[in-house]
KEZADREN-883314 format. One record per residue: residue in three letters; x, y, z of N, C-alpha, C in turn. Coordinates in steps of 0.02 Angstrom, whole numbers, plus 50000, padded with zeros to 5 digits. Layout:
<nodes>
NODE resn   n.u   n.v   n.w  ca.u  ca.v  ca.w   c.u   c.v   c.w
NODE  ALA     X     Y     Z     X     Y     Z     X     Y     Z
...
</nodes>
This chain:
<nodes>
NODE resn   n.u   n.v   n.w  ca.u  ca.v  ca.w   c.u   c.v   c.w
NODE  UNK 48492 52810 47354 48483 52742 47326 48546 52701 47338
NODE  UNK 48530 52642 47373 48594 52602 47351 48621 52565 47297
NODE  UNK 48666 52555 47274 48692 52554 47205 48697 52458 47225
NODE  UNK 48691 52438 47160 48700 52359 47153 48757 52365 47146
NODE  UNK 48817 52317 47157 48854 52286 47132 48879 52273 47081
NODE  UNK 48954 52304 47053 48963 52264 46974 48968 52201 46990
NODE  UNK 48963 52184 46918 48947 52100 46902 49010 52098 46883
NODE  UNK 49024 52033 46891 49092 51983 46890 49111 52015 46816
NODE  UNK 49175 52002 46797 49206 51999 46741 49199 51951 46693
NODE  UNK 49174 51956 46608 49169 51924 46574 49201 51886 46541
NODE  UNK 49212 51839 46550 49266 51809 46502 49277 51785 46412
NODE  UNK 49328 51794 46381 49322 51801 46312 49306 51738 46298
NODE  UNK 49267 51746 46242 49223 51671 46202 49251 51660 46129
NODE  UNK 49289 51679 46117 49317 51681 46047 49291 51741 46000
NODE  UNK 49244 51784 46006 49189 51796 45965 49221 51836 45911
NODE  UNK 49297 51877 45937 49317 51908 45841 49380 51872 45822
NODE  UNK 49368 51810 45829 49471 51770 45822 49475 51779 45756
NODE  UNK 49543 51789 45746 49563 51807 45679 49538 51872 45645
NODE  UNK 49490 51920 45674 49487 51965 45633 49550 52009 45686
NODE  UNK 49535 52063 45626 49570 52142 45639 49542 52198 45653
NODE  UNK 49577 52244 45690 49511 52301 45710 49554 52368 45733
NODE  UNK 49546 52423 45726 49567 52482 45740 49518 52524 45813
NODE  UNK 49558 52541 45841 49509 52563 45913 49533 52644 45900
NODE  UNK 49510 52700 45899 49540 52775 45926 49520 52771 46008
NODE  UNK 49578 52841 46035 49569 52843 46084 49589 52786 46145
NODE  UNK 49626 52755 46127 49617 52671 46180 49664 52685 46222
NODE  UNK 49691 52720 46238 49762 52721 46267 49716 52751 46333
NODE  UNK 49729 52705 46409 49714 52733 46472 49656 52677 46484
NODE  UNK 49635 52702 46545 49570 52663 46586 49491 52649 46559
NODE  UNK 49476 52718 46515 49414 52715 46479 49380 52668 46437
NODE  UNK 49336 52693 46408 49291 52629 46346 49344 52635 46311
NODE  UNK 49384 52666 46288 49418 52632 46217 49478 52599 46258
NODE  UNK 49528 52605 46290 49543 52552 46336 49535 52485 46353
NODE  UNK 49471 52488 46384 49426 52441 46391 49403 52398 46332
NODE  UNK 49407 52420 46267 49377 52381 46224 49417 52358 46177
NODE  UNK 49497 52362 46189 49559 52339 46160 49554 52312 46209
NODE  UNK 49560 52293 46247 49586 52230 46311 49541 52178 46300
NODE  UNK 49477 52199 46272 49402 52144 46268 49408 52112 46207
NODE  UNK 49437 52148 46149 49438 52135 46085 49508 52088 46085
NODE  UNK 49539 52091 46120 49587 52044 46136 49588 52004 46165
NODE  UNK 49557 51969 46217 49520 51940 46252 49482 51887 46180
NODE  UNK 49462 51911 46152 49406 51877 46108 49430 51861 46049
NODE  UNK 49510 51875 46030 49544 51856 45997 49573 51879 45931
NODE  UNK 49561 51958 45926 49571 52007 45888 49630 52006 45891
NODE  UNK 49666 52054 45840 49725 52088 45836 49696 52139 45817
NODE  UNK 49728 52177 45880 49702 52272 45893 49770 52318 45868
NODE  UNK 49759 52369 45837 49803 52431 45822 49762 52494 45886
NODE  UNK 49797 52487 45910 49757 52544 45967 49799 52601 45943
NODE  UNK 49766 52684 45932 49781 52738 45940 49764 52789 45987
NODE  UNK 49775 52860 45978 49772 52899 46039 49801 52971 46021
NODE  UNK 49796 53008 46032 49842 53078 45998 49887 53100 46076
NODE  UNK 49867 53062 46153 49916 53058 46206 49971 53001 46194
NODE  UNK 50040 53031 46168 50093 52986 46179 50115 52938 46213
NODE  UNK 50127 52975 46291 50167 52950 46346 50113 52872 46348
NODE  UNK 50035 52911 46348 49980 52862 46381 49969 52813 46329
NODE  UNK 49983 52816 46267 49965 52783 46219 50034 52718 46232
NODE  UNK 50116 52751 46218 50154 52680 46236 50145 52652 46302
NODE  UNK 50127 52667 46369 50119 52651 46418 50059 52586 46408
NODE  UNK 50025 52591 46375 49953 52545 46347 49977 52511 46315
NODE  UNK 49992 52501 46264 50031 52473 46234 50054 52402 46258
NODE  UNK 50128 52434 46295 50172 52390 46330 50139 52354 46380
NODE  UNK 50089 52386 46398 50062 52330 46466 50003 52284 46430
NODE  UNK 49988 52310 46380 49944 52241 46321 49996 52194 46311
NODE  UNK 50046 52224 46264 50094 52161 46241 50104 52130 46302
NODE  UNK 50127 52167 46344 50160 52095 46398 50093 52031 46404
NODE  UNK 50024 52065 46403 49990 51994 46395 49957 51985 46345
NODE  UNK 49970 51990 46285 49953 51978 46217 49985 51971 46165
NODE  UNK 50062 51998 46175 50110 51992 46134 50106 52043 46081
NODE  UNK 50113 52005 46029 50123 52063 45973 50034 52057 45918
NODE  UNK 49980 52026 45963 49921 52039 45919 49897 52109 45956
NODE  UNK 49953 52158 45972 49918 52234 45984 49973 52276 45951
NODE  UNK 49965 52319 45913 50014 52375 45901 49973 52448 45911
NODE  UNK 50004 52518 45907 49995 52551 45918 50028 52625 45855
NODE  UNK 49966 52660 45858 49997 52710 45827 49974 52789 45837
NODE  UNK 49995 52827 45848 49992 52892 45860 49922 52910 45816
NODE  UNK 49878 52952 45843 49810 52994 45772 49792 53057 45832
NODE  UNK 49790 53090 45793 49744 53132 45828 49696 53150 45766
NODE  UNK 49617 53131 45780 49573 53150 45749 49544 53195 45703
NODE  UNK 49573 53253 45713 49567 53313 45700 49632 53315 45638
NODE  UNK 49655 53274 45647 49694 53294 45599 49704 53259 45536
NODE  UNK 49696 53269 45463 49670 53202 45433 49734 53150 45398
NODE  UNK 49784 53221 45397 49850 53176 45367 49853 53111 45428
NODE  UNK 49855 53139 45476 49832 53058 45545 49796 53009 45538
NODE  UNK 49759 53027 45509 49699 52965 45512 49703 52916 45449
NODE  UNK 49733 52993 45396 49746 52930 45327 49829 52888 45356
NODE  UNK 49871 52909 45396 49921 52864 45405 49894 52804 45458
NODE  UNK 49858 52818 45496 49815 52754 45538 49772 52714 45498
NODE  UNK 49767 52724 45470 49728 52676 45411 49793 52632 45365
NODE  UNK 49828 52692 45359 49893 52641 45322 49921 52623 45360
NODE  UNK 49936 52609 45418 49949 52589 45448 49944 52515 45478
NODE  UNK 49868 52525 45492 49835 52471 45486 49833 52401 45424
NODE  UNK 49827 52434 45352 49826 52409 45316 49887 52354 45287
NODE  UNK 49942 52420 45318 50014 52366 45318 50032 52332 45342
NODE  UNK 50001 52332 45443 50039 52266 45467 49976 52221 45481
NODE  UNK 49891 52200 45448 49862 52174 45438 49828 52131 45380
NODE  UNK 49855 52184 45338 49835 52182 45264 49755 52200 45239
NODE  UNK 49697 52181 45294 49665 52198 45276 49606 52223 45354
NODE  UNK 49545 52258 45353 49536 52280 45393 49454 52259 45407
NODE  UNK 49448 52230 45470 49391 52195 45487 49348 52249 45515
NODE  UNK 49375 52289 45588 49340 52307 45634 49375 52383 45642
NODE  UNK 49323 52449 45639 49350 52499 45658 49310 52536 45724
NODE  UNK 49337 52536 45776 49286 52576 45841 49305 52652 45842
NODE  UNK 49255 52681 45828 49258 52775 45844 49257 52779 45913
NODE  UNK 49322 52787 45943 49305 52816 46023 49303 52875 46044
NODE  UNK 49345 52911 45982 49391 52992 46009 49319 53038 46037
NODE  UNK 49316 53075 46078 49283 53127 46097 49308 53155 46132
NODE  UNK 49288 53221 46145 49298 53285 46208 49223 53322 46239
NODE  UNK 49246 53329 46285 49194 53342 46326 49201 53394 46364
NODE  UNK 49148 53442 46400 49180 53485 46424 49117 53540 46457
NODE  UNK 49107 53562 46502 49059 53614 46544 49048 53679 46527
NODE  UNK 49009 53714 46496 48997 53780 46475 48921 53794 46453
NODE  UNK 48904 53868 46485 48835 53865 46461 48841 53918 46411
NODE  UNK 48774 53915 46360 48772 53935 46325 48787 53974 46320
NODE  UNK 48788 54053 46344 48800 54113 46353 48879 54132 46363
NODE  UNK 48912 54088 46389 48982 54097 46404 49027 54078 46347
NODE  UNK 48987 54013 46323 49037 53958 46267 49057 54028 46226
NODE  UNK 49120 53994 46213 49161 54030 46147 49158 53989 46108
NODE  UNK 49172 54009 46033 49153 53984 45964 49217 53932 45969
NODE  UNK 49286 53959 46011 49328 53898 46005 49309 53845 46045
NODE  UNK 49283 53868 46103 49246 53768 46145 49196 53750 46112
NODE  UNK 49146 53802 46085 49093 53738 46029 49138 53692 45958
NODE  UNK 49195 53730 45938 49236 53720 45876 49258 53672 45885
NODE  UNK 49293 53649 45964 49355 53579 45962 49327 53523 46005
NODE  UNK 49260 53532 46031 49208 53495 46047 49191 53461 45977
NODE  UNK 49150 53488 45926 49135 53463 45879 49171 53433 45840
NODE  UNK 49232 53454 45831 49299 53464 45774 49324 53374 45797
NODE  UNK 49319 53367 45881 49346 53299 45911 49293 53241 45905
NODE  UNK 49239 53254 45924 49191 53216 45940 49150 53181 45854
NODE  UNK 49141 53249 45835 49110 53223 45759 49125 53207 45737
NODE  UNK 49180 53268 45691 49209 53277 45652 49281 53227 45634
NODE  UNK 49313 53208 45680 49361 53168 45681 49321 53099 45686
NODE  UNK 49247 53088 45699 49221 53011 45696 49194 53010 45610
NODE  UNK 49190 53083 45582 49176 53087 45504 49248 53063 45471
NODE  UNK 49295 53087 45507 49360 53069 45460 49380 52995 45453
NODE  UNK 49358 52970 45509 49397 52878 45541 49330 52855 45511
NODE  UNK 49274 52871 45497 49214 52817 45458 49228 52843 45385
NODE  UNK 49239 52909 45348 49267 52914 45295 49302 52848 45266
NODE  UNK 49370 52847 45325 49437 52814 45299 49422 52742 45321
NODE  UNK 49383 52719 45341 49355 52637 45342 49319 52620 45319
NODE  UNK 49277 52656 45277 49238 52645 45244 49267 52634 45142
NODE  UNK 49330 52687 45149 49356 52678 45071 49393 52594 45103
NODE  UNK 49430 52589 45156 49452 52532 45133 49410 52471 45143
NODE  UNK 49366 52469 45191 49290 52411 45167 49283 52401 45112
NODE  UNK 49274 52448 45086 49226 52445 45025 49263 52400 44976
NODE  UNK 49329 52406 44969 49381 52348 44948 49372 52301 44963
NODE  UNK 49363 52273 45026 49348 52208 45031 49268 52175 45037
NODE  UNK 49256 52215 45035 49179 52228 45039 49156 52187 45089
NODE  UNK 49169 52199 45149 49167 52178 45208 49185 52205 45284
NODE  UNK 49150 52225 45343 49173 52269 45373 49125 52293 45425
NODE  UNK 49149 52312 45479 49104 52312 45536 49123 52396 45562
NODE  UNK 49101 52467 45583 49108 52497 45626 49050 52514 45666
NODE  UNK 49085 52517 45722 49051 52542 45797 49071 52614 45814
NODE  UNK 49024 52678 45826 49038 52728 45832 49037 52755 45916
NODE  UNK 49044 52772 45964 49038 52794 46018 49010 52855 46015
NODE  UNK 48928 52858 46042 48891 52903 46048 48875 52922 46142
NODE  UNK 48806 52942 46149 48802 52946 46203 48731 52993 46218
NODE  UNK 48710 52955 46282 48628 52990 46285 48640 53047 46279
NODE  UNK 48691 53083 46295 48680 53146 46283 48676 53183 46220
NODE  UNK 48639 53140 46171 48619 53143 46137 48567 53153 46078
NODE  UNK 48527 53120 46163 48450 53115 46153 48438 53144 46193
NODE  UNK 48463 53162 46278 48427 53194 46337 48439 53276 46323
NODE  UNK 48408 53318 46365 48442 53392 46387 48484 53396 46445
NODE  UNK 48559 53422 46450 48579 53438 46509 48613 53513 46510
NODE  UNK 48601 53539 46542 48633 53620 46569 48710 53589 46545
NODE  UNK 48730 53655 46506 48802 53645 46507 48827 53607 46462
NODE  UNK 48796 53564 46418 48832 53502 46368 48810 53512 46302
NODE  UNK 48775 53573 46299 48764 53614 46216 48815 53562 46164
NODE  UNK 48868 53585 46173 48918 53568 46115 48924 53504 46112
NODE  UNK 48948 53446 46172 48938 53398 46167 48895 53382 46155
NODE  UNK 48818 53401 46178 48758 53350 46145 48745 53370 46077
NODE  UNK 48762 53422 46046 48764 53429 45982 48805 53359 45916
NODE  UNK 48856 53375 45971 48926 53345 45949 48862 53248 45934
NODE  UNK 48869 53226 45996 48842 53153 46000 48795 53145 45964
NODE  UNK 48727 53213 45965 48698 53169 45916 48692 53201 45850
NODE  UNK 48751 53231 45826 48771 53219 45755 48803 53150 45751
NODE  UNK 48833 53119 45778 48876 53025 45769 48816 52988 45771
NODE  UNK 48768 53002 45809 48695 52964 45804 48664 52976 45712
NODE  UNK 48671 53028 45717 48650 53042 45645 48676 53016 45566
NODE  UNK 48740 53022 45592 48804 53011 45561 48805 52919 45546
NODE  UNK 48805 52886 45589 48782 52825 45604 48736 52791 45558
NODE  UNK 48686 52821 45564 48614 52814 45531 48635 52834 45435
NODE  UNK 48664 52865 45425 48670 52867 45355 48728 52844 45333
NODE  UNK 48781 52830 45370 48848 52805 45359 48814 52716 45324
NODE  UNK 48765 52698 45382 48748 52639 45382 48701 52626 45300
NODE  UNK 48696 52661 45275 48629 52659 45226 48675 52649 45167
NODE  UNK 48732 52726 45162 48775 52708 45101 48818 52633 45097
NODE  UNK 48835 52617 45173 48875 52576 45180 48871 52485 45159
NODE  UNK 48799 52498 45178 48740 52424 45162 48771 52380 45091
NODE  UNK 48785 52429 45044 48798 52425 44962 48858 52379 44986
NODE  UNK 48918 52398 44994 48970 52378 45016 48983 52302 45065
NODE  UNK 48928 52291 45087 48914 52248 45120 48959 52233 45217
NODE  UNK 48952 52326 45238 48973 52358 45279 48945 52373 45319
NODE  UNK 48921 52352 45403 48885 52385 45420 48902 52426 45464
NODE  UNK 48868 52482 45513 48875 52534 45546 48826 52525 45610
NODE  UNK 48852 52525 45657 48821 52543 45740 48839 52596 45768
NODE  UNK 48826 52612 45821 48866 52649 45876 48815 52626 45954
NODE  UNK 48882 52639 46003 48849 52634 46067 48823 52689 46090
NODE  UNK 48770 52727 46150 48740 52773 46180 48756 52745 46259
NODE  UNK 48811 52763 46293 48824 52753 46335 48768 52812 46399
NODE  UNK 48781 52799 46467 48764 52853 46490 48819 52863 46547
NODE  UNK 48834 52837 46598 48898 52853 46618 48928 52791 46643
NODE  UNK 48989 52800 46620 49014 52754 46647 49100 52785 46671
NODE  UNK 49110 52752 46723 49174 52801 46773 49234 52769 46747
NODE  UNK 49282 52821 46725 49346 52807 46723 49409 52873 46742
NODE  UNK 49445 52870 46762 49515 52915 46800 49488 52985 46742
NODE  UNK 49468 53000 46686 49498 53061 46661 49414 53075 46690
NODE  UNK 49367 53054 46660 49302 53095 46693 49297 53126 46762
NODE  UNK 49326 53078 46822 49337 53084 46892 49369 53145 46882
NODE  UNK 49408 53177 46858 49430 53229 46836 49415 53272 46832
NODE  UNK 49371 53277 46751 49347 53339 46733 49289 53348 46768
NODE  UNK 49233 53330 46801 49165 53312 46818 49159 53314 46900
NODE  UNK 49148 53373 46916 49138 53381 46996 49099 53306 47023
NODE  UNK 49122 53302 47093 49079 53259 47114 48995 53271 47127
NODE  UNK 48975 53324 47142 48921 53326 47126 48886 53314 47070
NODE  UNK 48905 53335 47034 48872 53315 46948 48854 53218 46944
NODE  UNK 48951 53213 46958 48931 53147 46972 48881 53093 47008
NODE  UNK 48870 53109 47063 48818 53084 47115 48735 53109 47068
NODE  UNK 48745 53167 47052 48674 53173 47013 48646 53135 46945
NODE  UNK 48715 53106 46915 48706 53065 46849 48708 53006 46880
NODE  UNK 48727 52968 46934 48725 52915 46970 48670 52885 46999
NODE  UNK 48631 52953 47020 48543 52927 47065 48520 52941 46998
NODE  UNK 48519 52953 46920 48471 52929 46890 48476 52851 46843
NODE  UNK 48537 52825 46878 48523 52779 46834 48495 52711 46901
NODE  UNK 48455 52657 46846 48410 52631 46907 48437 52565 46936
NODE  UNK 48512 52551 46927 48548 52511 46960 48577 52551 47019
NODE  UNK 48568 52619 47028 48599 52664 47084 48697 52670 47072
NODE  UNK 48729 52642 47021 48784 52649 46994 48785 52676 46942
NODE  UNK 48863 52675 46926 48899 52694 46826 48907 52642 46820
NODE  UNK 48896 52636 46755 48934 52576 46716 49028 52565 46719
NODE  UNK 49047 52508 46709 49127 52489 46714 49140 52504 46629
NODE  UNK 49184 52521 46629 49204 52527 46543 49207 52484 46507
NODE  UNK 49216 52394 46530 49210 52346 46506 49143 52339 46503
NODE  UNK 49088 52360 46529 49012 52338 46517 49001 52350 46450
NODE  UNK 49020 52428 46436 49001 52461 46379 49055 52431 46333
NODE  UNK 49118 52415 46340 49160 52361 46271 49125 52302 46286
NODE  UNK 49086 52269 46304 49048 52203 46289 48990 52207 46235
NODE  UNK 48954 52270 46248 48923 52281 46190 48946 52299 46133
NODE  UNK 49029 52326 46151 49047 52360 46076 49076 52286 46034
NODE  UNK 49099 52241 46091 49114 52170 46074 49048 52142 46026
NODE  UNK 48983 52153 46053 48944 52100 46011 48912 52120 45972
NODE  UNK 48933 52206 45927 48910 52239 45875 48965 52221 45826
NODE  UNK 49039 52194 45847 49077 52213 45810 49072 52142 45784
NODE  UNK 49037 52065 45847 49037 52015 45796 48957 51979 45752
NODE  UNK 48977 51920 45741 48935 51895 45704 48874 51893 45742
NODE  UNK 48874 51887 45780 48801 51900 45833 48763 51973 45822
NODE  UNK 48774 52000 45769 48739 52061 45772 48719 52071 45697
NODE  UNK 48719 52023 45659 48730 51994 45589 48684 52057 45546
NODE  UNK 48640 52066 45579 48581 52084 45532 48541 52148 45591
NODE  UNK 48615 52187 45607 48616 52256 45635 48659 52301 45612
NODE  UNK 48608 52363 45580 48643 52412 45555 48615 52483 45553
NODE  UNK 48642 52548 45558 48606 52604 45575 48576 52603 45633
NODE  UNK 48603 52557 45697 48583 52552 45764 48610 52602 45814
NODE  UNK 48551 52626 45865 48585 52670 45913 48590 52612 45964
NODE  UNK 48627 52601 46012 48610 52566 46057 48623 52563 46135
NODE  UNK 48589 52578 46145 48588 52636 46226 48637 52575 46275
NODE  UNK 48687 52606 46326 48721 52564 46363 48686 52566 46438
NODE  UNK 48634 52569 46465 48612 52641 46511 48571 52585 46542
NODE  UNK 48579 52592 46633 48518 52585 46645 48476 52633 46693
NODE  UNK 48466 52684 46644 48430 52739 46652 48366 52743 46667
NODE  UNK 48323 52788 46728 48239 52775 46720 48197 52781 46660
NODE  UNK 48142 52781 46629 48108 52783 46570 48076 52844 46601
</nodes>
C-alpha cells in the first residue's frame, strides 16, 4: 500500500491559555513530548516529567529556549509514589493550582506467554497502570479542591485488539481503559472529568528501537492511510480533550487510529 502523506503542522489557537497542566513521560520525541510542545503552543504552562534525567533536562532546555519559563520540569518515576506525591507538589507550588494532568508513562515490551517472567508481566503493569493509578490518584485529591480539572490518560488499541506477544501490555492498556471509565464516574462529583487516548501506532526514535522492522511494516499495512501516525497527531487530540471543546466528555476511550474496521 502506499502510505498518504502527513498533513502539514497545526498551528496553536489559543485553546488552554492560562491554564496549567502536568505531562509524565514528556522528555524526548514521543506523544508525551509531542504534547508539551502542543500544550504550549496553545498557551499552557507545562511541568513536564520523566524518570530519564539526561533526556528529561535536555527537553527542557530546548522548550525554554522557545517558551521561556511557561515550562518547568521535574524528575517522577511512576512506580514510585514518594515521586509522584513530590510532582504534584511540585506542581502545586510553582502554579498554585492545577488545571490539566496527561498520563503518558508506559513500558512496553515482546514476550510470549510461555516465556514471560512474573518480573516482565510485574514492571509492564507496575509502569503502564499502576503508575497511571498513582498520577490519577494524586490529581484527582488535588481537583477535587478546586473542583475543577481535566485528565487525559494514554491508552492504546492494544487494548481492545489481540496481538502475539503483548499479553502484559494489552493487559496493562486496557486496565487505563478501564481505569478511565470509573476514575471518570467518581470524578463527575468533583466536577472533574476523565478521558484517555487509544492510539495505534504512531513512530517515534525509542519504538524504532525496541520494535523490529518487520513488526513495524506489519502494524503499518493495517492502518488504512498506509502510514503511523506523527506524535503531534495524537497530542492534537490530547489537546482537544484537555480543552473546552470537549465540555461534555467524560469516561471516553478515544481511538487515535486509522485502522481497517
Amino acid at each position: 500500500m502506499t502510505g498518504v502523506e502527513s498533513p502539514s503542522y497545526v498551528a496553536g489557537h489559543g485553546l488552554l491559555e492560562g491554564r496549567t497542566a502536568v505531562i509524565t513521560a514528556a522528555a524526548g520525541e514521543g506523544i508525551g513530548g509531542a504534547t508539551a510542545r502542543r500544550f504550549l503552543e496553545e498557551g499552557a504552562r507545562v511541568l513536564i516529567s520523566d524518570a530519564h534525567v539526561r533526556r528529561l533536562e535536555e527537553h527542557e532546555a530546548a522548550l525554554s529556549r522557545e517558551f521561556g519559563d511557561a515550562v518547568a520540569a521535574a524528575v517522577c518515576d511512576v512506580t514510585d509514589e514518594a515521586q509522584v506525591h513530590a510532582l504534584f507538589e511540585t506542581a502545586a507550588r510553582l502554579h498554585g493550582r492545577l488545571d490539566i494532568v496527561v498520563n503518558n508513562a508506559g513500558l512496553g515490551g515482546t514476550a510470549s506467554l510461555v516465556d514471560m517472567t512474573d518480573e516482565q508481566w510485574s514492571k509492564v503493569l507496575d509502569v503502564t497502570l499502576s503508575g497511571t493509578f498513582r498520577c490519577v490518584r494524586a490529581a484527582l485529591r488535588a481537583m477535587k479542591e478546586t473542583g475543577a480539572g481535566v485528565i487525559v490518560n494514554n491508552a492504546s488499541v492494544a487494548g481492545w485488539r489481540a496481538q502475539s506477544g503483548q499479553a502484559h501490555y494489552a493487559a496493562a492498556k486496557a486496565g487505563v481503559m478501564a481505569l478511565t471509565r470509573c476514575a471518570a464516574i467518581e470524578a463527575a462529583a468533583y466536577g472533574v472529568r476523565v478521558n484517555a487516548v487509544s492510539p495505534s501506532l504512531a513512530m517515534h526514535p525509542h519504538l524504532a528501537k525496541v520494535a523490529t522492522p518487520a513488526l513495524l511494516e506489519e502494524l503499518t499495512a493495517r492502518e488504512a492511510f498506509g502510514r503511523y501516525a506523527e506524535p503531534w497527531e495524537v497530542a492534537n487530540v490530547i489537546v482537544f480533550l484537555a480543552s473546552g471543546y470537549s465540555s461534555y466528555m467524560t469516561g471516553e476511550i478515544v481511538a487515535v487510529s486509522s485502522q481497517h474496521a
